[in-house]
C-alpha positions in Angstrom: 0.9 11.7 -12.0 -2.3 13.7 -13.1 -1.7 16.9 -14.7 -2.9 18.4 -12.0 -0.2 18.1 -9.3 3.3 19.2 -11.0 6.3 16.3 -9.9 7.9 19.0 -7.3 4.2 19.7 -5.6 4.6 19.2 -1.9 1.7 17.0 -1.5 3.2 14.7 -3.9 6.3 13.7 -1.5 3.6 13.7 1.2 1.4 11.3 -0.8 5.0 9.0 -1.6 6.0 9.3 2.7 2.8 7.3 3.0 3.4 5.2 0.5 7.1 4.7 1.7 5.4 3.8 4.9 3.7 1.2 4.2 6.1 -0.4 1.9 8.8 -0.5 4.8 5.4 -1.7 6.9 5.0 -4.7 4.8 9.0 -5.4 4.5 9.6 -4.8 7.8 6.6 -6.7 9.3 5.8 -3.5 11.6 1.9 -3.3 11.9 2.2 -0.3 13.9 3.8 1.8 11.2 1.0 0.4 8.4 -1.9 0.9 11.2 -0.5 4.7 10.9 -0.7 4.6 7.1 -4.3 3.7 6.8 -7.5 5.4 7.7 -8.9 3.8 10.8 -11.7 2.3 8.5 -10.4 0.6 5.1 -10.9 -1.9 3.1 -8.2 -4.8 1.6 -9.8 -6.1 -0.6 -8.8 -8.5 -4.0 -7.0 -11.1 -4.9 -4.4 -13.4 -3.3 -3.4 -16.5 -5.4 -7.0 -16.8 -7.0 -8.3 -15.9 -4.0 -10.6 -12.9 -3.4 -10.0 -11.6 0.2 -11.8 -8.9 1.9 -11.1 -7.7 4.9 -11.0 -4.9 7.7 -7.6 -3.1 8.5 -6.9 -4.8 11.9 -8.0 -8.4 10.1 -5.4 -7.8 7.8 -2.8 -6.6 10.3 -3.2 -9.9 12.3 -2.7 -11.5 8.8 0.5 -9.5 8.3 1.7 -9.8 12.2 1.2 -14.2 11.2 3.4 -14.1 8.1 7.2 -13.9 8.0 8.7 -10.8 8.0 10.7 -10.3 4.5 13.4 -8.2 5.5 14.2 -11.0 8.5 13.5 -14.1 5.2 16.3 -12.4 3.3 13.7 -11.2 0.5 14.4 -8.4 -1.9 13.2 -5.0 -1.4 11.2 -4.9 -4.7 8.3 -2.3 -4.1 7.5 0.9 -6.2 5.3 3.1 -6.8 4.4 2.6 -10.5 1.7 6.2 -10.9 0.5 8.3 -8.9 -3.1 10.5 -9.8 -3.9 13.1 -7.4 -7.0 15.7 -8.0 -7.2 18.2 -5.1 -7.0 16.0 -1.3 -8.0 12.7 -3.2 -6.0 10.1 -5.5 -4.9 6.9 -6.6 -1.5 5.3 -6.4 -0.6 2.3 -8.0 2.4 0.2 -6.7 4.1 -3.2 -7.5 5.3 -4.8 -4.7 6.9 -8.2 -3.6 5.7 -9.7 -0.2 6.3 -13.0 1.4 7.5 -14.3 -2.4 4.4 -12.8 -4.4 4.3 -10.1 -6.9 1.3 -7.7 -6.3 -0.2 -4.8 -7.8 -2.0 -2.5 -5.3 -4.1 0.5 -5.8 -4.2 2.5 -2.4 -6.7 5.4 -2.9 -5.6 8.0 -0.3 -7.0 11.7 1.0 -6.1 13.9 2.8 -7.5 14.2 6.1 -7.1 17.3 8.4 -3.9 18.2 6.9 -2.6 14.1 6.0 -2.5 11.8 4.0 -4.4 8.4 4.3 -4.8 5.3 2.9 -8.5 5.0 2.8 -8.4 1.7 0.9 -6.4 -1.2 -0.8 -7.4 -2.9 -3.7 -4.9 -6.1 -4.9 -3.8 -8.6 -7.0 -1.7 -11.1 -7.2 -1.4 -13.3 -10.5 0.3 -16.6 -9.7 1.3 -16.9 -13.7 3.7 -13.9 -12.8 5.7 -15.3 -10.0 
């Protein structure tokens, strides 16, 4: 958290809704609830097992809508927010999260956008060392 937005600051629990959002997105395999965390326009881009991806936000749903769903696999429930920067109606958050058996590391810069918050895009990786 910067030292600009105090721990109790509304936007804060705004900015961790989203972020909620599309962790139970990826769990949950519900496209619809990350399409309404994300900006209409984003980026995903990184890394997935060594490989660099980069992609649109409705590439990367139909990637999600093709995997299995963890919460139906029986996976752990092993995302978290790890920091969170916010300056004014822009910031960073950096999460760890666990999907389809692979430990990632996202940063999801977001912004406010006529009064919410957005993920405007998603920058990953995945080490396969860490698995």
């Amino acid at each position: 958290m910067s030292a600009t937005t105090p721990a109790t600051s509304p936007e804060l629990k705004l900015v961790r809704a989203v972020v909620d959002d599309y962790f139970q997105g990826l769990y949950h395999g519900d496209v619809e609830k990350l399409r309404s965390a994300f900006h209409q326009n984003p980026r995903i881009v990184g890394y997935r097992e060594g490989t660099y991806t980069d992609l649109a936000r409705d590439q990367w749903l139909e990637r999600v809508s093709s995997r299995p769903i963890p919460a139906e696999k029986g996976e752990s429930f092993d995302m978290r927010i790890e920091s969170i920067d916010l300056t004014g109606a822009v910031g960073v958050v950096k999460v760890r999260d666990l999907y389809t058996g692979l430990q990632f590391t996202d940063y999801l810069s977001v912004m406010k956008i006529e009064g919410r918050w957005l993920i405007m895009n998603k920058v990953f990786h995945h080490d396969p060392k860490n698995d």
